[in-house]
The first five atom37 places (N, CA, C, CB, O) and aatype in JSON, in Angstrom:
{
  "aatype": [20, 20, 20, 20, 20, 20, 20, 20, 20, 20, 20, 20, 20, 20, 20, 20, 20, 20, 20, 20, 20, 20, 20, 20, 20, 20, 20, 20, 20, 20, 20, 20, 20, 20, 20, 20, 20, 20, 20, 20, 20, 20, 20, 20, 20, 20, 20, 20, 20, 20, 20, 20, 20, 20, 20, 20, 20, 20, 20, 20, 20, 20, 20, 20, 20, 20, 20, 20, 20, 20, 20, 20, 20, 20, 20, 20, 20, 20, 20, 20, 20, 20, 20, 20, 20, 20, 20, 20, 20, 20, 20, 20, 20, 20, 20, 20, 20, 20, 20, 20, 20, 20, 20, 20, 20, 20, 20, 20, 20, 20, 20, 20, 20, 20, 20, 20, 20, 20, 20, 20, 20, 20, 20, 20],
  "atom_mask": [
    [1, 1, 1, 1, 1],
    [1, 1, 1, 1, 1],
    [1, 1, 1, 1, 1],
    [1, 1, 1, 1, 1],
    [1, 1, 1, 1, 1],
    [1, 1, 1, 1, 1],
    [1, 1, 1, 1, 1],
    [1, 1, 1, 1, 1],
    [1, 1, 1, 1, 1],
    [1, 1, 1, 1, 1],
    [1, 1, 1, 1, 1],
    [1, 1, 1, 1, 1],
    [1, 1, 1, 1, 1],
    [1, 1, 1, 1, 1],
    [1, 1, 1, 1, 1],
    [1, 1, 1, 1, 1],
    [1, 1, 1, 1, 1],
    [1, 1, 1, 1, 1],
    [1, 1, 1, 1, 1],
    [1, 1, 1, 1, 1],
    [1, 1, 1, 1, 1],
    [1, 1, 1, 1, 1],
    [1, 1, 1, 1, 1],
    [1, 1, 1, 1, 1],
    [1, 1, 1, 1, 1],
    [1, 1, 1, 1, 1],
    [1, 1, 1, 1, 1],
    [1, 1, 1, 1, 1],
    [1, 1, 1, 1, 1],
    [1, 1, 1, 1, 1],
    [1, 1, 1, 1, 1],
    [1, 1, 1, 1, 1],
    [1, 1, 1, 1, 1],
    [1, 1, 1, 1, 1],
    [1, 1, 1, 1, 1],
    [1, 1, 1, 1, 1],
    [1, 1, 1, 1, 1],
    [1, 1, 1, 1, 1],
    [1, 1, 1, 1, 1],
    [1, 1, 1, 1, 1],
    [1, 1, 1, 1, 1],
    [1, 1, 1, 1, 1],
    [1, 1, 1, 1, 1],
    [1, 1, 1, 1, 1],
    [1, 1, 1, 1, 1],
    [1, 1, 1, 1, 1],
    [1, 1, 1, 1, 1],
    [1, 1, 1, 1, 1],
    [1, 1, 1, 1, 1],
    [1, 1, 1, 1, 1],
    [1, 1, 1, 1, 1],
    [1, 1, 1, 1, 1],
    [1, 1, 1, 1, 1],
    [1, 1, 1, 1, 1],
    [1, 1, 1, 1, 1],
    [1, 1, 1, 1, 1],
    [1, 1, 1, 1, 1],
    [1, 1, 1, 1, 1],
    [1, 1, 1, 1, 1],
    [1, 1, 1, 1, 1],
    [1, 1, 1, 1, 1],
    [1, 1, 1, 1, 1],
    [1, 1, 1, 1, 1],
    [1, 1, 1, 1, 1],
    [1, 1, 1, 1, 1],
    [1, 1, 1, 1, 1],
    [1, 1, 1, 1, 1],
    [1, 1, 1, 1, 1],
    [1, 1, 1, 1, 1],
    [1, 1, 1, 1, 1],
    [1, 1, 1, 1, 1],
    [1, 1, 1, 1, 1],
    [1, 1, 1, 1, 1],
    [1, 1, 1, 1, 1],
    [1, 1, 1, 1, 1],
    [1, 1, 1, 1, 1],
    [1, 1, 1, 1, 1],
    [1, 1, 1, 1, 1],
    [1, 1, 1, 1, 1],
    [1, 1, 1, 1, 1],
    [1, 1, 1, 1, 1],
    [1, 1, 1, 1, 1],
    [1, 1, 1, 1, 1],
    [1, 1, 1, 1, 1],
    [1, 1, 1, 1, 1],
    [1, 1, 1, 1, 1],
    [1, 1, 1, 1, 1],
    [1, 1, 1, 1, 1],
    [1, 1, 1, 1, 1],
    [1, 1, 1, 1, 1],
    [1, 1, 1, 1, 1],
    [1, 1, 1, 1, 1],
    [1, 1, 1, 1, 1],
    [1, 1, 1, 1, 1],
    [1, 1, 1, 1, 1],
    [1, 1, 1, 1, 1],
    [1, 1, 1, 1, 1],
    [1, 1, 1, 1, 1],
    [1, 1, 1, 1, 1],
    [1, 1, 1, 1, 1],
    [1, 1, 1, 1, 1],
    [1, 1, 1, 1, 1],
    [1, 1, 1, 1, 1],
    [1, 1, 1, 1, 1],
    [1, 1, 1, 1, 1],
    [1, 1, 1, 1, 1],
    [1, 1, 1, 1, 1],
    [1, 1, 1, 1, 1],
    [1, 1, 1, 1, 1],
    [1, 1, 1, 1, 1],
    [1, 1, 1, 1, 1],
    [1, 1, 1, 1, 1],
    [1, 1, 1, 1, 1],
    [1, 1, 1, 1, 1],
    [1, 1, 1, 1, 1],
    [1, 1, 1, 1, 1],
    [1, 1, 1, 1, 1],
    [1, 1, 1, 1, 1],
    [1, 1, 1, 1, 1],
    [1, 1, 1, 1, 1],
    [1, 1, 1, 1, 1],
    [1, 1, 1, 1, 1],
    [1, 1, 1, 1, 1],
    [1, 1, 1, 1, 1]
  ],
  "atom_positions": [
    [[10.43, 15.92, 132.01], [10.0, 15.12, 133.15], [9.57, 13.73, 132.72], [8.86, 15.82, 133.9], [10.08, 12.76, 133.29]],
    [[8.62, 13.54, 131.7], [8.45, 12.37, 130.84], [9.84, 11.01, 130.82], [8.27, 13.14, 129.27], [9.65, 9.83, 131.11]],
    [[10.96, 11.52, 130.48], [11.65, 11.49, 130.16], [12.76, 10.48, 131.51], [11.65, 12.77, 129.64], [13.11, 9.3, 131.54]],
    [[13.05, 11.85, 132.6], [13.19, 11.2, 133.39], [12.46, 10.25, 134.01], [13.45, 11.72, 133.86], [13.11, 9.27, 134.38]],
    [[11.15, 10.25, 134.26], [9.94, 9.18, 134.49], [10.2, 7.75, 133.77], [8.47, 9.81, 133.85], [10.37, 6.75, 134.47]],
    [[10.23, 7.7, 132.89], [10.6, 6.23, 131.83], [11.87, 5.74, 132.46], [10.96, 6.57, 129.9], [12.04, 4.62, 132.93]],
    [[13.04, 7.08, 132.39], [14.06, 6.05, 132.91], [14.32, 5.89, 134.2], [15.22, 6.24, 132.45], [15.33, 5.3, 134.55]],
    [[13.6, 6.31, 134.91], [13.04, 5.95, 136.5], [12.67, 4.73, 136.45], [11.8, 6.76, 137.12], [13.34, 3.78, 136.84]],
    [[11.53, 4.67, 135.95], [10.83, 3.64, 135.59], [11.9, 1.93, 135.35], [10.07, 4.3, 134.19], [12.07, 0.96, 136.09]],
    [[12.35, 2.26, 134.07], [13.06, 1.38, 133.32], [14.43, 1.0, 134.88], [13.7, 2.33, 131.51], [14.78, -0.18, 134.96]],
    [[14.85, 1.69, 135.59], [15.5, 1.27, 136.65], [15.1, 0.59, 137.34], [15.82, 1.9, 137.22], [15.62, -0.49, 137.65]],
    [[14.01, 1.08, 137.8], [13.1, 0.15, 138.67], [12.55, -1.3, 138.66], [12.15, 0.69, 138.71], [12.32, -2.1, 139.57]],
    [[12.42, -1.35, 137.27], [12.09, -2.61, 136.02], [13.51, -3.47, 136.55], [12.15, -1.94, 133.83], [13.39, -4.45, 137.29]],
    [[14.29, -3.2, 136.27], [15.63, -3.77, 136.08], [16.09, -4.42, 137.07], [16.55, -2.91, 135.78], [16.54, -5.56, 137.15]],
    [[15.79, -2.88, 138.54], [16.51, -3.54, 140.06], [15.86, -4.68, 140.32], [16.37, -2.6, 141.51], [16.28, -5.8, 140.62]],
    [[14.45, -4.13, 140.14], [13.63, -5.48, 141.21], [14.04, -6.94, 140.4], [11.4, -5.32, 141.24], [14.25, -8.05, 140.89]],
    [[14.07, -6.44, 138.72], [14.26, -7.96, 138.33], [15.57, -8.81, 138.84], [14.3, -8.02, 136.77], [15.63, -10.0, 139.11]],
    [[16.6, -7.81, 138.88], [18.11, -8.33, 139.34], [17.66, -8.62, 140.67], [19.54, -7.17, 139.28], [18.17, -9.72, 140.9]],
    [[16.97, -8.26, 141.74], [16.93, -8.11, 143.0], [16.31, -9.75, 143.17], [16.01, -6.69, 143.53], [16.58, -10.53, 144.08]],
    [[15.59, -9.95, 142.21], [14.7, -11.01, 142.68], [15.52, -12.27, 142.19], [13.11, -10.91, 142.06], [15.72, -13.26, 142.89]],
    [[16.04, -12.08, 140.71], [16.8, -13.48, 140.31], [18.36, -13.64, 141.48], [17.37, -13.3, 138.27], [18.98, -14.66, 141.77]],
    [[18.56, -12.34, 141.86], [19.67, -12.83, 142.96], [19.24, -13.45, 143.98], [20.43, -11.85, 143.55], [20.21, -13.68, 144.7]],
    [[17.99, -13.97, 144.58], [17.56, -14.05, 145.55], [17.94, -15.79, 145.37], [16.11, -13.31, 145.74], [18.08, -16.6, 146.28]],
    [[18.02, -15.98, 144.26], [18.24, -17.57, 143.26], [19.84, -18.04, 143.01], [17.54, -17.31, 141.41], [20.32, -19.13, 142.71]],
    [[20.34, -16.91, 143.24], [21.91, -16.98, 142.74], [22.51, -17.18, 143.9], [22.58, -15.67, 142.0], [23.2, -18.17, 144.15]],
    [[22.17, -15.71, 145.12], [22.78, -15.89, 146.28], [21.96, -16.24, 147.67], [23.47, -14.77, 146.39], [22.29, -15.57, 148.66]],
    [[20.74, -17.41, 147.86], [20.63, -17.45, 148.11], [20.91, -17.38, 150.13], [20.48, -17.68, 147.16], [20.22, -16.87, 151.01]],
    [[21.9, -17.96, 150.16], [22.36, -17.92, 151.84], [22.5, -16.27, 151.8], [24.16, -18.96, 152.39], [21.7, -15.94, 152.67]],
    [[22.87, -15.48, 151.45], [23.17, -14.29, 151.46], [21.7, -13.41, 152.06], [23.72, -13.99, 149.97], [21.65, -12.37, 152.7]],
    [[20.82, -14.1, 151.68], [19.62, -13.54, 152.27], [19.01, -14.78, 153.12], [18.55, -12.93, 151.08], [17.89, -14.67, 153.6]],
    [[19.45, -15.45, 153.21], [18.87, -16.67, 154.51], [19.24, -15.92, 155.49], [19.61, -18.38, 154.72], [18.47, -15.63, 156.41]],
    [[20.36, -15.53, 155.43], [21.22, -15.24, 156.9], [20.86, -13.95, 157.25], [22.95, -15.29, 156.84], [21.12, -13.75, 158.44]],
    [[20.18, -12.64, 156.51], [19.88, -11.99, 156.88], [18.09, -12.33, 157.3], [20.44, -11.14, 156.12], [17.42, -11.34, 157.01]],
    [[17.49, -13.11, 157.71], [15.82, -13.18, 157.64], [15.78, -13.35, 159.2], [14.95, -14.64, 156.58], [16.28, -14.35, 159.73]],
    [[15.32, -12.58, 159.74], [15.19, -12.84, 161.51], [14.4, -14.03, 161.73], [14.35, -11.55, 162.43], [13.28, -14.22, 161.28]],
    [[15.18, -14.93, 162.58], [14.98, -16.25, 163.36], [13.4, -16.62, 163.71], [15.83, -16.13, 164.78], [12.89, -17.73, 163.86]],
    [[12.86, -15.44, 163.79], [10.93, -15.73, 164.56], [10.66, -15.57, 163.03], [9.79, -14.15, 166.05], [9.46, -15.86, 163.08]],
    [[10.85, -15.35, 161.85], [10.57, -15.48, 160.72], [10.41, -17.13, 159.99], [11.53, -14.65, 160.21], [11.22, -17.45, 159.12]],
    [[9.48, -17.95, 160.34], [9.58, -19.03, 159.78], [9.87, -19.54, 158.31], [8.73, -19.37, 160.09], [9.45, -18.86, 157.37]],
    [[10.47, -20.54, 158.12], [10.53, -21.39, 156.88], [11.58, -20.03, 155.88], [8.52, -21.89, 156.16], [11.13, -19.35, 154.95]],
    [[12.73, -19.97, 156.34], [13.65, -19.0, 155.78], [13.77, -18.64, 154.62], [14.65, -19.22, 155.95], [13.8, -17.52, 154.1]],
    [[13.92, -20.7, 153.87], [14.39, -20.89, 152.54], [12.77, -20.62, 151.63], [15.22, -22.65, 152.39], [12.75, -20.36, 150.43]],
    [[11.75, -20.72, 152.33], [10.79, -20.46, 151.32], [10.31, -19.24, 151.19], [9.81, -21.19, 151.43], [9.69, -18.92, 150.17]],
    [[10.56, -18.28, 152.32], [10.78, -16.9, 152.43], [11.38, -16.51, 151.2], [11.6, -16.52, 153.6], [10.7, -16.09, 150.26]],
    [[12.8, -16.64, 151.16], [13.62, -16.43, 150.19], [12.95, -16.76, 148.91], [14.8, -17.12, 150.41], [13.31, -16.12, 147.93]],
    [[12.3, -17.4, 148.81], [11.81, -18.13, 147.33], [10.74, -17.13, 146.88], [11.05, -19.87, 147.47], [10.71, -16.45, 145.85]],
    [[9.76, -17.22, 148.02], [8.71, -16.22, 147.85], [9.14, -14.66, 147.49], [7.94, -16.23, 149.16], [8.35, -14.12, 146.72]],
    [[9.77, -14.2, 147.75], [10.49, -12.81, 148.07], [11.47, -12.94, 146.7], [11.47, -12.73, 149.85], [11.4, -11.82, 146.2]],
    [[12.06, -13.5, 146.12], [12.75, -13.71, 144.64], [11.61, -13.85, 143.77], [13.78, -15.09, 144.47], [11.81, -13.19, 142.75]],
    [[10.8, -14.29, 143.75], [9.24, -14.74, 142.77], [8.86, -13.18, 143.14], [7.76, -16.39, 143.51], [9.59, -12.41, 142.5]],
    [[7.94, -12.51, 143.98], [7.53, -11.42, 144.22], [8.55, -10.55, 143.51], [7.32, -11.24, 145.6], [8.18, -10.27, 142.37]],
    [[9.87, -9.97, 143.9], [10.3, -9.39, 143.19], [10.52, -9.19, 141.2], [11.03, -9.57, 143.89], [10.59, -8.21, 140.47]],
    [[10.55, -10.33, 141.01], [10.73, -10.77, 139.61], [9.47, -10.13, 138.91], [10.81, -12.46, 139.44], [9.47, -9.32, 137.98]],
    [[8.1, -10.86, 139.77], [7.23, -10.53, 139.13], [6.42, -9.02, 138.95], [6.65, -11.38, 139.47], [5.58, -8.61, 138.14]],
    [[7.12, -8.43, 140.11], [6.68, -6.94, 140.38], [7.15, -6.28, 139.15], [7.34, -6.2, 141.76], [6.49, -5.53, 138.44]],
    [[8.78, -6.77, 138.94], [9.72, -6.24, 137.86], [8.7, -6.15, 136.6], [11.14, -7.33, 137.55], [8.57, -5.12, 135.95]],
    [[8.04, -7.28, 136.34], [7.45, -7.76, 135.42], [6.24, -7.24, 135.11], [7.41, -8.86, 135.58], [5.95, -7.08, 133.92]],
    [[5.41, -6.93, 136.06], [4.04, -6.04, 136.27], [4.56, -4.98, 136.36], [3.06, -6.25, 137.46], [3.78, -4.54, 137.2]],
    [[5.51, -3.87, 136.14], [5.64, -2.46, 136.09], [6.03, -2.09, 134.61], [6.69, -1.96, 137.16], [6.33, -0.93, 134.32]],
    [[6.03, -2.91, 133.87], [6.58, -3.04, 132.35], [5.41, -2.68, 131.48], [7.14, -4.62, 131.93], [5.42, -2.14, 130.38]],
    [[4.26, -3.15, 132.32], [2.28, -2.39, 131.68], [2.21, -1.45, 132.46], [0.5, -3.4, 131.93], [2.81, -1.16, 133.49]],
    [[1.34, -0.95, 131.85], [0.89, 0.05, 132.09], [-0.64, -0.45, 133.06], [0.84, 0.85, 130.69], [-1.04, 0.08, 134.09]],
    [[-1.22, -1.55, 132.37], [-2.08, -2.12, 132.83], [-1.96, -2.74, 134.89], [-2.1, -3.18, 131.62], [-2.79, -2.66, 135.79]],
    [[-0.59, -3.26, 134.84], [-0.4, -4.08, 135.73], [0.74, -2.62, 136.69], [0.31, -5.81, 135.0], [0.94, -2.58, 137.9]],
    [[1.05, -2.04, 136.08], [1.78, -1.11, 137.18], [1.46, -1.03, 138.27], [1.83, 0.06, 137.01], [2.17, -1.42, 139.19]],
    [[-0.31, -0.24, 138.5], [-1.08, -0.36, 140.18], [-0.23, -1.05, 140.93], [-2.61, -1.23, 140.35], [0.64, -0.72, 141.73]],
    [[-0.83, -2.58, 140.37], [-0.97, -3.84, 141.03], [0.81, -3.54, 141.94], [-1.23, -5.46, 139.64], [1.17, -3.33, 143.09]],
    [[1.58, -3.71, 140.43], [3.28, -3.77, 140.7], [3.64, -2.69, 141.99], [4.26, -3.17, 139.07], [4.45, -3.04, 142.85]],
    [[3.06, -1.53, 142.03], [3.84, -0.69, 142.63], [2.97, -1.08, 144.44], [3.73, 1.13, 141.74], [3.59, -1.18, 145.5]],
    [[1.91, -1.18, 144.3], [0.86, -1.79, 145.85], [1.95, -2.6, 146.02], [-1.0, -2.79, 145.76], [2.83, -2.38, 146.85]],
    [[1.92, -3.63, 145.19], [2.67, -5.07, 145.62], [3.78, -4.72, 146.2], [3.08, -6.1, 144.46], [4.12, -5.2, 147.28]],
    [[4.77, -3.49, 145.31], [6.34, -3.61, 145.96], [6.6, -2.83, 147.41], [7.49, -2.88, 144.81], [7.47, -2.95, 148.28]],
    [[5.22, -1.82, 147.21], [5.17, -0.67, 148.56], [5.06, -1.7, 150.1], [3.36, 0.58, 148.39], [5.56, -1.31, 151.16]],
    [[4.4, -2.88, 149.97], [3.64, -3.6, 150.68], [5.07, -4.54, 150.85], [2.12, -4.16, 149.98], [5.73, -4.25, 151.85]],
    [[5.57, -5.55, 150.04], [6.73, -5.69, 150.24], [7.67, -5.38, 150.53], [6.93, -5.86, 149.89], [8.4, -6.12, 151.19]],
    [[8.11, -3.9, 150.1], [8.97, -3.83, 151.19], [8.79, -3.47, 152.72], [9.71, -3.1, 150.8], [9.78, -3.57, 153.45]],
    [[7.62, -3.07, 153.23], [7.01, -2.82, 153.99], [7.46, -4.12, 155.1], [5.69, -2.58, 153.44], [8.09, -4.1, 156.16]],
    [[6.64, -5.53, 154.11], [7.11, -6.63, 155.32], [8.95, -6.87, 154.89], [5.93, -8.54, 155.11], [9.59, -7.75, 155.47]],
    [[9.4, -6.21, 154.14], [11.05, -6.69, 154.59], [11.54, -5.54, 155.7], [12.33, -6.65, 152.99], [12.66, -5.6, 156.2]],
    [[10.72, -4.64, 155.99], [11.39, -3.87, 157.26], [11.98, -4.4, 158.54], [10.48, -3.07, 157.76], [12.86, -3.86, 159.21]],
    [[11.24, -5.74, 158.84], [11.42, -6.54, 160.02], [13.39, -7.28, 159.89], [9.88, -7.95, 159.91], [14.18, -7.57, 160.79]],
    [[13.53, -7.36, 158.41], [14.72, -8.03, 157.78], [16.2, -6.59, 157.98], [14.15, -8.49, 155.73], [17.4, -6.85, 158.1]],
    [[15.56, -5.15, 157.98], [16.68, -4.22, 158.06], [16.65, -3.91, 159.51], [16.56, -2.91, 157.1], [17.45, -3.04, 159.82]],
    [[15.98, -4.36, 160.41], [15.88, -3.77, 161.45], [16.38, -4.4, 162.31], [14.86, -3.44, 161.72], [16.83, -3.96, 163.37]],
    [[16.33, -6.3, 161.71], [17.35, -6.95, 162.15], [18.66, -6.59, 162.11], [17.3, -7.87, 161.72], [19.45, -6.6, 163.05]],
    [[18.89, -6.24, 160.85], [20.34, -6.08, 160.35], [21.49, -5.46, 161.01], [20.29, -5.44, 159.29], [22.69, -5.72, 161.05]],
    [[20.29, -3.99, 161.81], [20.65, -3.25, 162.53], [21.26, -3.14, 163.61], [20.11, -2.93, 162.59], [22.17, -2.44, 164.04]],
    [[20.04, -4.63, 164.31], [20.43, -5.06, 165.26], [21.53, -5.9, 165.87], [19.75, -5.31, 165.38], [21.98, -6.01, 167.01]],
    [[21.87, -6.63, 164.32], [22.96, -7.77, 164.31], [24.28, -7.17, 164.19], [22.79, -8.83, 163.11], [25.23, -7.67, 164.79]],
    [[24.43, -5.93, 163.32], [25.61, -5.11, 162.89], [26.56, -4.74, 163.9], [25.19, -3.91, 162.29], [26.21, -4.22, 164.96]],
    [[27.68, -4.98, 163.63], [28.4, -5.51, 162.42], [28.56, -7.38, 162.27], [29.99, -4.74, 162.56], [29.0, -8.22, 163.06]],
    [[28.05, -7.46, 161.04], [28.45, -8.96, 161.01], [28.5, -8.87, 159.56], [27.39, -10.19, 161.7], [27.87, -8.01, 158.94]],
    [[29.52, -10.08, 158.79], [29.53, -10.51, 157.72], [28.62, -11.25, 157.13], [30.35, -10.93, 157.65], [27.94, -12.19, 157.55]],
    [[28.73, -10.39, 155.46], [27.61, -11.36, 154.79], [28.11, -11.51, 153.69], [26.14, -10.91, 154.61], [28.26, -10.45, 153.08]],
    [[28.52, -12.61, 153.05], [29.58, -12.83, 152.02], [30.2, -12.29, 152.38], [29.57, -12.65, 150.83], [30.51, -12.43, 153.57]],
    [[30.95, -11.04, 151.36], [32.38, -10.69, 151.13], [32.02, -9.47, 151.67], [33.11, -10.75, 149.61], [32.99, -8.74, 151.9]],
    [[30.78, -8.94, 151.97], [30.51, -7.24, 152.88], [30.27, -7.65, 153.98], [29.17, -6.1, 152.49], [29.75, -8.74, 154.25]],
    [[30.72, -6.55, 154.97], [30.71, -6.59, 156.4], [29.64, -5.49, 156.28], [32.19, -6.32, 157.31], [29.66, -4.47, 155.59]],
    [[28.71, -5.96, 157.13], [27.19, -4.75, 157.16], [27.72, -4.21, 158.83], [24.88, -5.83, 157.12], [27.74, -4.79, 159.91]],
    [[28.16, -2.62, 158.31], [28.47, -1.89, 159.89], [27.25, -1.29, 159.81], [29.9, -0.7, 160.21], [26.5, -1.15, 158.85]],
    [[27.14, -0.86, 161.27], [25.85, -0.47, 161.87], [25.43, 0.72, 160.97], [25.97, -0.08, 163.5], [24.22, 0.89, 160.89]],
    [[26.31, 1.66, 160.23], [26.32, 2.55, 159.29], [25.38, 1.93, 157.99], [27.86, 2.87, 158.99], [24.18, 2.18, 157.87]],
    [[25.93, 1.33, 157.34], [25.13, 0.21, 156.0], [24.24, -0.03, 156.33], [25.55, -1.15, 155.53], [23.34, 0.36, 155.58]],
    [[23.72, -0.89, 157.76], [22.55, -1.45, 157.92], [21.51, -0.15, 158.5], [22.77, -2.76, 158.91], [20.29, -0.32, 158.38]],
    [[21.94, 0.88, 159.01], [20.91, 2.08, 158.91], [20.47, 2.56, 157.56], [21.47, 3.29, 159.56], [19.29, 2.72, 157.24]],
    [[21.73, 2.82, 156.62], [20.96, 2.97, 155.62], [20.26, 2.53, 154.85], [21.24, 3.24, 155.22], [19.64, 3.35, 154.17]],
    [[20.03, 1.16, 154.61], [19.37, 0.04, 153.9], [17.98, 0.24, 154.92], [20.32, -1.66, 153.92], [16.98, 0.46, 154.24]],
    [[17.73, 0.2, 156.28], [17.0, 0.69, 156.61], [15.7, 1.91, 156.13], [17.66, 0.75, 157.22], [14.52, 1.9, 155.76]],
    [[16.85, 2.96, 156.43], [16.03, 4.21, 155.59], [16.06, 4.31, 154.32], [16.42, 5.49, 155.88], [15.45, 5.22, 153.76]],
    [[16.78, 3.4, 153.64], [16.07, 3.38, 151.85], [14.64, 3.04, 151.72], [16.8, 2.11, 150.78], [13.71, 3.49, 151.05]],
    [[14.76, 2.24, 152.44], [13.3, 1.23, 152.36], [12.39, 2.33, 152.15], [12.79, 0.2, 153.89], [12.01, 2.51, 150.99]],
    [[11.84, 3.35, 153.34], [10.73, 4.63, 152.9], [11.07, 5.36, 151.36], [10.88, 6.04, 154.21], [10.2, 5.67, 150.55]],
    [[12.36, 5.52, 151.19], [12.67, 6.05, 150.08], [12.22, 5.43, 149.0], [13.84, 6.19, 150.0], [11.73, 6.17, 148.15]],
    [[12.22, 4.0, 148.72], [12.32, 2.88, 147.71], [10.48, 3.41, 147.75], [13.07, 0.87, 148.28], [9.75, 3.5, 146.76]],
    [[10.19, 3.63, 148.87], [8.2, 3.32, 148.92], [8.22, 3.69, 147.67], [6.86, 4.38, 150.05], [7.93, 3.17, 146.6]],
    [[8.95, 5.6, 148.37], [8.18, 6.58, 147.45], [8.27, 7.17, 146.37], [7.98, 7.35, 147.82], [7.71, 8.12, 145.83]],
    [[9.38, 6.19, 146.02], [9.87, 6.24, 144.56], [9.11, 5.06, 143.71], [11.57, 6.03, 144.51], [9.01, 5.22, 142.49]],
    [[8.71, 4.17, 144.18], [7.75, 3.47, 143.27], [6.06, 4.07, 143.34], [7.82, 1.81, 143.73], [5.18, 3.75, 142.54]],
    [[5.92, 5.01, 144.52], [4.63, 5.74, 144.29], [4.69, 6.55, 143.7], [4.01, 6.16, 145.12], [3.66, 6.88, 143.11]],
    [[5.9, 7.36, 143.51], [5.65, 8.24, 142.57], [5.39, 7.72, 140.9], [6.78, 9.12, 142.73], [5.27, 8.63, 140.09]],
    [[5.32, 6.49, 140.45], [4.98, 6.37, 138.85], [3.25, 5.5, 139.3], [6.56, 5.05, 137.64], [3.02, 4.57, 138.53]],
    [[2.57, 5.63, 139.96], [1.37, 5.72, 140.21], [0.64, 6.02, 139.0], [1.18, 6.56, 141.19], [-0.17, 5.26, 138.46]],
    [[1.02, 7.32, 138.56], [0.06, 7.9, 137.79], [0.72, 8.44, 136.67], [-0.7, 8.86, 138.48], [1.59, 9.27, 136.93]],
    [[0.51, 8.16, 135.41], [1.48, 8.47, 133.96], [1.55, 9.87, 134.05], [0.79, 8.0, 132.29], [2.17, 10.52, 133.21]]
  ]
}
């Protein structure tokens, strides 16, 4: 169990870091998904690439994990408003994927999943 735990872990490390430096790479890709009553899009995006990076970065201690896993539970928490759009918008193109109402449910219900997979390394 140890075992799998680390490389749970070490995934988790990895996504959020990829998750967050893409936020830098492909930016419009997540402009266009941020619902309209959501102000200041592009600094959204900025904030939300920094948060991710750094969560990546605080789950790497042991010290800073807490912090990392509150932070990401809570984050994704406020990106729920962003899948629920998605939902609502579906089907529409985003880059080179077409998000059908299918995709954007499930990105939806990852989100609880994503919680409780970063609550579960809570505790060594």
């Amino acid at each position: 169990m140890r075992f799998v735990k680390k490389v749970s872990l070490f995934i988790l490390v990895v996504g959020y870091a990829f998750a967050g430096i893409n936020h830098f790479l492909n930016p419009e890709s997540y402009i266009h998904i941020i619902p309209r009553y959501i102000p200041f899009p592009v600094l959204m995006n900025i904030i939300a690439g920094v948060a991710e990076i750094s969560f990546a970065l605080m789950l790497i201690r042991p010290k800073t994990r807490p912090w990392a896993i509150y932070g990401i539970i809570l984050m994704l928490a406020a990106f729920l408003p962003v899948h629920i759009q998605m939902l609502i918008d579906a089907p529409f193109k985003l880059a080179n994927i077409t998000v059908t109402p299918l995709i954007a449910w499930v990105r939806l219900i990852l989100q609880p999943a994503l919680m409780l997979w970063v609550w579960w390394h809570r505790k060594n």
